[in-house]
N, C-alpha and C positions, 0 to 999 in steps of 0.2 A: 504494500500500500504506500503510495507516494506523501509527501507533505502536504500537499494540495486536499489530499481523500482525509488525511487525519484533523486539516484545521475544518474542512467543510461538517464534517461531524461533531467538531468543539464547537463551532459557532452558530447559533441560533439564526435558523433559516430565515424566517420572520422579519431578521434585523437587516436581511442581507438584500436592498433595491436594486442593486444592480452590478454590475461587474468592476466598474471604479469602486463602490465600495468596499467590493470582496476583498479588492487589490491592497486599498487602503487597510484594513480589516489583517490578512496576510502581512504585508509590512510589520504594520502593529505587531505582530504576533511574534514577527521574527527577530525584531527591536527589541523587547522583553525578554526574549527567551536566550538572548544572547547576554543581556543586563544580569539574567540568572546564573550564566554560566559564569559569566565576569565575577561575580559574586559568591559564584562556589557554591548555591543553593542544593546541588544536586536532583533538580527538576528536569525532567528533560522535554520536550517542545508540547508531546501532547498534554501533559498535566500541566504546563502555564498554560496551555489553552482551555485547560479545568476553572481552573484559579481566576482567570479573566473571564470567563462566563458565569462563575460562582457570582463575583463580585457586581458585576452589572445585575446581576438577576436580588441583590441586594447584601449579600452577605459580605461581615464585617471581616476586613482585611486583615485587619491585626490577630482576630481569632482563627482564621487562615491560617496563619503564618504559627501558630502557636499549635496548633493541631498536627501540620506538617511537621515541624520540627518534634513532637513529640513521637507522632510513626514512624519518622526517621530513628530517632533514640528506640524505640521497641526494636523497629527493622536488625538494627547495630546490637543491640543485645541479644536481639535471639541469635544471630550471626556468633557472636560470644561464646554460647551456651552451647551453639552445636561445636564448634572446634574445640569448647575445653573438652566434650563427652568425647571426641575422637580421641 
């Protein structure tokens, strides 16, 4: 599946009038998703394109970011747990 199939599926069809916007919309998506990796978030394109539909659809950013960071800390722990049991 290309980038193009994975953001058409993150983005609310609804919001999408026409092809400049997709474009626009794309852009966007790939601006941020690079912002993430600059930053080390460990997101990778389709989950910012989570995270930015979350957010327009109204959910608060900061408890976002607090949630992820915490699946990330379990992810990293059970990661942990299985190499100590090896």
């Amino acid at each position: 599946m290309d980038s193009a199939e994975e953001v058409s599926k993150t983005i609310d069809s609804k919001n999408i009038n026409n092809n400049t916007t997709y474009a626009r919309l794309l852009t966007d998506l790939t601006v941020l998703h690079e912002m993430a990796t600059v930053l080390n978030t460990g997101l990778d394109r389709k989950t910012v394109g989570y995270c930015i539909s979350l957010c327009e659809k109204g959910a608060n950013p900061e408890a976002l970011a607090t949630i992820i960071k915490d699946l990330q800390k379990q992810q990293e722990n059970k990661k942990k747990e299985t190499n100590n049991k090896q």
